[in-house]
C-alpha positions as CSV (number, residue, x, y, z in Angstrom):
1,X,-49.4,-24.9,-22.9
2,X,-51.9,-22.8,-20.9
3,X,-51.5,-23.2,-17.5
4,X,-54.7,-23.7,-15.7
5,X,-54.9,-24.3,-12.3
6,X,-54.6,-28.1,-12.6
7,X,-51.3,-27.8,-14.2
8,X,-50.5,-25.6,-11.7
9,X,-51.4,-27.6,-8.3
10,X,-49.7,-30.6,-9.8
11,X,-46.3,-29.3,-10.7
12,X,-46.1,-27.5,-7.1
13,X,-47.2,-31.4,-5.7
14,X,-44.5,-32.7,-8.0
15,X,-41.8,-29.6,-6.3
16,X,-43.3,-30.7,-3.1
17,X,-42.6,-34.9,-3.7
18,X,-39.0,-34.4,-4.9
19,X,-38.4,-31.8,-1.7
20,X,-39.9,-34.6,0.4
21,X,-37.8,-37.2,-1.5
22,X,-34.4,-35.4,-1.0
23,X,-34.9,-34.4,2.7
24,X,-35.5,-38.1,3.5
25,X,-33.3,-40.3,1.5
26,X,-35.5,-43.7,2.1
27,X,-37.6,-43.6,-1.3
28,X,-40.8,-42.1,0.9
29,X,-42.6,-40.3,-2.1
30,X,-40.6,-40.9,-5.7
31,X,-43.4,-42.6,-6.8
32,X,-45.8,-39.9,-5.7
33,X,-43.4,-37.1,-7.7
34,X,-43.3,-38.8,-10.9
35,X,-47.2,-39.5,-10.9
36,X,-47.4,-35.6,-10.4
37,X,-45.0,-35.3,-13.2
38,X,-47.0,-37.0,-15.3
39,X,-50.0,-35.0,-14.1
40,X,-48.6,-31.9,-14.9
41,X,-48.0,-32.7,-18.6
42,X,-51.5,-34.2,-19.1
43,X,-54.1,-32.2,-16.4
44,X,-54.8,-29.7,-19.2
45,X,-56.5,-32.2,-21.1
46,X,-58.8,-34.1,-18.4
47,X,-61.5,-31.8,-16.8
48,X,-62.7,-33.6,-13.8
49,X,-60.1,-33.0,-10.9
50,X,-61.4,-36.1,-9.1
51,X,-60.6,-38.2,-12.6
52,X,-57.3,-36.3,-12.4
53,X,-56.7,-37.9,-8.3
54,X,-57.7,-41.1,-9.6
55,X,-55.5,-41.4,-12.1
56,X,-52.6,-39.8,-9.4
57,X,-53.4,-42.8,-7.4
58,X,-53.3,-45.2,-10.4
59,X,-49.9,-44.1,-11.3
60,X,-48.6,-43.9,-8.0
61,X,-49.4,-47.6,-7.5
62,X,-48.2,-48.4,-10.5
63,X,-44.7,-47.3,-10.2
64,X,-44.8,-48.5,-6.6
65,X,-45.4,-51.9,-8.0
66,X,-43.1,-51.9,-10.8
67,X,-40.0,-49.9,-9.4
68,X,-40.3,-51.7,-5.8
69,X,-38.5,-55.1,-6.5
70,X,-35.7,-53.5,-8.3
71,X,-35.3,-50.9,-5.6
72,X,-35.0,-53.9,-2.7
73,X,-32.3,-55.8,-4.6
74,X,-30.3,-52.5,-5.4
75,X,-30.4,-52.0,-1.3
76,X,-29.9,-55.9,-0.6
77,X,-26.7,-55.4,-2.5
78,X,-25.7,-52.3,-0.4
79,X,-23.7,-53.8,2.8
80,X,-24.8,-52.0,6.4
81,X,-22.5,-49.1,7.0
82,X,-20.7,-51.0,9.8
83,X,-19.8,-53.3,7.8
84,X,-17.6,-51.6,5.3
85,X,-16.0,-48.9,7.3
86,X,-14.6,-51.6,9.9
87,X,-10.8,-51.7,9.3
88,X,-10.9,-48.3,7.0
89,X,-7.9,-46.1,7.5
90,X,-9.0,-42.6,8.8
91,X,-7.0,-39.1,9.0
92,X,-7.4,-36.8,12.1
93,X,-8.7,-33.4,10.5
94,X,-9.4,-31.8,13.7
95,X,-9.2,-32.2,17.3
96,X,-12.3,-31.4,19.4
97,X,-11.7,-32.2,23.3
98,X,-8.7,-34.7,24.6
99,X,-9.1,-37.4,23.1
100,X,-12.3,-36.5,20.6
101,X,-11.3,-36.1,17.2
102,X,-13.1,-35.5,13.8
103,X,-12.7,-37.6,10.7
104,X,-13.5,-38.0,6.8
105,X,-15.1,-41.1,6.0
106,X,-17.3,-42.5,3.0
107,X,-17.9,-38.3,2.4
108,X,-19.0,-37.7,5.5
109,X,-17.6,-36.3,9.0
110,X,-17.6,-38.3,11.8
111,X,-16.5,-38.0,15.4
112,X,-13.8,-40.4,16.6
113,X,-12.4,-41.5,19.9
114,X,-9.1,-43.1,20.5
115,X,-7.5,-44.1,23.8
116,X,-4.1,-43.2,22.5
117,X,-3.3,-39.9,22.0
118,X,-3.7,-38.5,18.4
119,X,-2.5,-35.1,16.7
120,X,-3.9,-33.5,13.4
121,X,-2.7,-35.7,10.4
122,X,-2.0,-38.8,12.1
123,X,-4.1,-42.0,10.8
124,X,-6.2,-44.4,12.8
125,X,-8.1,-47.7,11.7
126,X,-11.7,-47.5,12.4
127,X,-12.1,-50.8,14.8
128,X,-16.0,-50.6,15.7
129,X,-18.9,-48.2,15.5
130,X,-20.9,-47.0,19.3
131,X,-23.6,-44.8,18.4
132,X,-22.6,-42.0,15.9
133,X,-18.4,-42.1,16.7
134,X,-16.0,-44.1,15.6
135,X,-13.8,-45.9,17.9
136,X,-9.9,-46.1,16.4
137,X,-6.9,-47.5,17.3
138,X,-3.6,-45.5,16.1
139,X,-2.0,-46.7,12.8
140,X,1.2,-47.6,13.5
């Protein structure tokens, strides 16, 4: 495979499309990177670069239609995060300020607050969410 400059601009597009796609994870531009996948593989053989945007466009619709339905009843399924960390059991991994702690929870750090006073290794129950921090009550 030669690699002209068509090849070229559409595998750093396709780079491009999966950086964009991992920085924001709400399916912005999958459907852009595998269109510029497919590009890549088949721009040596068309020599018109406006051929080679239409058919970018044609493919990018395409998988928009056909991958869209399945995506919205994989996230349908997916319960809001409130939703299933509500009564979780949390460990103290750190303590920040008086009464400001940090916890491990679905994989990800989280701040918590507790009215009760909590040491490193002690457990809480997650009882509701306000803003970004958790607010827990001490397992007894």
């Amino acid at each position: 495979m030669v690699w002209d400059n068509g090849i070229i601009w559409w595998f750093l597009l396709t780079i491009i499309f999966i950086g964009v796609e991992l920085a924001m994870p709400a399916l912005v531009s999958i459907w852009f990177a595998f269109a510029a996948i497919i590009l890549t593989l088949i721009s040596g053989m068309i020599k018109n670069p406006i051929n080679e945007f239409y058919i970018f466009v044609g493919l990018s619709g395409l998988f928009l239609v056909l991958t869209r339905p399945i995506v919205r009843k994989l996230l349908e399924k997916r319960k809001p995060i409130e939703n299933r960390i509500y009564g979780q059991e949390v460990e103290i991994s750190k303590e920040i300020e008086e009464n400001l702690y940090e916890v491990k929870l679905d994989g990800k750090y989280w701040r918590a607050i507790c009215d009760e006073k909590l040491e490193i290794g002690d457990r809480g129950v997650v009882e509701r969410v306000e803003g970004n921090k958790l607010i827990l009550k001490k397992k007894i």
